[in-house]
Phi, psi and omega in degrees: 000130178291168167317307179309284173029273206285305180319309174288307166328285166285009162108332206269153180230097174315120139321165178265024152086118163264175208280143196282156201255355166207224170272084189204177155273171184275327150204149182266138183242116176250132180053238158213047162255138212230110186259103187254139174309156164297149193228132161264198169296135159295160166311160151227155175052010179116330204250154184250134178333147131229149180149192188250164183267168169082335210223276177263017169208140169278180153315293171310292180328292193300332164279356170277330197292307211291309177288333159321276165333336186281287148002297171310300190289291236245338172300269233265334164303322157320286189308342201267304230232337207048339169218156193278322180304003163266001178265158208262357170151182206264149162265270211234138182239134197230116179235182183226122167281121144290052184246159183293180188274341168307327191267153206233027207236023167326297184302315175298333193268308193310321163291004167295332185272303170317299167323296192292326169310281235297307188320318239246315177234027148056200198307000194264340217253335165290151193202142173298151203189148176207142174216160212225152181252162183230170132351310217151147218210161200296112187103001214024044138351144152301316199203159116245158205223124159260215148177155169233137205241145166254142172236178173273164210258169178328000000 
């Protein structure tokens, strides 16, 4: 089943990709690798999270934030690309955490964003990934998340 497919199928309504937050793009295409800028969680209720995982989040918060952010990342891979069936798989997903020094639970968050590759593009959608907790992150967001895309040629 292609991505779009599998999008309607579940149900989901791609954000319109939100705006790169300074100067830089929202993704780079080298070759035929597609480099989507960090995404952080869409708003909620109006307002976008701010706070720490460990301290004004839980674990769970953070796998809704990750999947949110996943949204995001595949909203601007769409735009990019004019359709999600081109991409030819997920490479790498890299995310970053706004957590207390306590918290240890990098991976359960991170799989919100993992989980939703896998739903959406089945096996293509797994991917190599790593996540690092930080001090703080732009805006005091929870988490942002980046990824690299292989795509199929024009």
């Amino acid at each position: 089943m292609s991505a779009e497919q599998k999008l309607r199928e579940l149900g989901l309504t791609l954000p319109s990709g939100s705006a790169p937050a300074a100067n830089y793009a929202n993704a780079a295409r080298s070759g035929n690798l597609l480099f989507i800028a960090g995404k952080a969680p869409l708003p909620e209720n109006g307002k976008m999270p701010k706070g720490k995982l460990g301290r004004e989040y839980t674990t769970a918060d953070g796998y809704r934030f990750a999947r949110s952010a996943a949204l995001d990342l595949i909203a601007v891979a769409r735009t990019e690309l004019g359709s999600l069936d081109r991409v030819a798989r997920i490479v790498e997903v890299q995310g970053i955490l706004n957590a207390t020094d306590y918290f240890e639970e990098h991976p359960q968050v991170l799989n919100g964003c993992s989980d939703l590759l896998v739903e959406i593009f089945g096996e293509r959608g797994i991917h190599a990934r790593s996540v690092l907790g930080a001090n703080s992150l732009r805006g005091g967001v929870p988490l942002v998340i980046k990824a690299t895309l292989e795509i199929l040629p024009d």
